[in-house]
N, C-alpha and C positions, 0 to 999 in steps of 0.2 A: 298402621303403616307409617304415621308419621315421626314416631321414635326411630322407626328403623330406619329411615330417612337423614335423620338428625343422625343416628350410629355411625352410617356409610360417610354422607356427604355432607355433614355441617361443618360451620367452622369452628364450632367451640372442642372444650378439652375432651369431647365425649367421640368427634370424630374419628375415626382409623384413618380414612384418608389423610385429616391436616395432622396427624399425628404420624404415621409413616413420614408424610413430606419435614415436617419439622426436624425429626430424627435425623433425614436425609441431607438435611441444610446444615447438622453438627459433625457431619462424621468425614473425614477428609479419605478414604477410599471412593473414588469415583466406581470400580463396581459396587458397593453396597450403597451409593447414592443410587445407582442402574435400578438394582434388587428394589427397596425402600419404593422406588417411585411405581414400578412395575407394578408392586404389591397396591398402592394407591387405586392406580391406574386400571387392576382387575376387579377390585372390590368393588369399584363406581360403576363401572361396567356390568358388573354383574347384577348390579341392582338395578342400572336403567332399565337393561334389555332383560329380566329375569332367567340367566344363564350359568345354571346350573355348574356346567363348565367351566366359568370361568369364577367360581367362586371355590370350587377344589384348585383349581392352578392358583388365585389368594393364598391358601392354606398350603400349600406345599411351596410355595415359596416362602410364608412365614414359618411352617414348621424347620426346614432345611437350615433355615438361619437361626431359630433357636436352636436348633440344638448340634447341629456341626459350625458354628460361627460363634456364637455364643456362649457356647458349652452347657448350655443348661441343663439339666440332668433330667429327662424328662418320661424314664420308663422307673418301670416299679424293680422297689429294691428291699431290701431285708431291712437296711439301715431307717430308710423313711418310707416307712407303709404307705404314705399317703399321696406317693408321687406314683402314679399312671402315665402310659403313654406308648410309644414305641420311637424304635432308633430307624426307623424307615428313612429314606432317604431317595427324594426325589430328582435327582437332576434338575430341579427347577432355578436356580442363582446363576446369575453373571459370576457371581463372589466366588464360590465353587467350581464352577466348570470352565472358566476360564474363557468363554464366549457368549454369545447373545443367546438367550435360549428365551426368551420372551418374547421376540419380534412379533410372534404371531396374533399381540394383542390388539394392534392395527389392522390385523388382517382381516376379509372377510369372510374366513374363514369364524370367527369367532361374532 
């Protein structure tokens, strides 16, 4: 458990947390600082409290940003066999939807 540990919440280059926030401290859009931190903020969370939940709302906020923010091309295609994925798309970004949709991660609700 202690790698995983180190994955979520260290501070070295292996973190996602200090790695979101990093991101989040070059990018001059204050919603995708919002997104960025959110995502931080669920991952950590999700590992203290072992919540399921909030480890798919991590992933649909970084999936939504890779691939409607970033363009990434991330379902399969004729040209590169070797790209998988889907263009599903969450409502989960400040970036996209134009308001808060993470609040909930204070809540206790979560």
């Amino acid at each position: 458990m202690g790698r995983v540990k180190e994955y979520v919440r260290g501070q070295g280059e292996m973190s996602l947390a200090a790695r979101a926030r990093d991101a989040a401290s070059k990018v001059e859009s204050g919603s995708l600082k919002r997104d960025l931190e959110a995502f931080a903020r669920a991952i950590e969370l999700a590992y203290e409290r072992k919540d399921v939940k909030l480890l798919i709302l991590a992933h649909r906020i970084v999936h939504d940003l890779d691939y409607w923010v970033f363009n990434h091309e991330t379902f399969y295609s004729s040209s590169n066999e070797f790209l998988r994925g889907s263009r599903d798309y969450w409502r989960a970004t400040v970036t996209l939807e134009g308001k808060e949709v993470n609040s909930s991660l204070e809540s206790s609700r979560w």
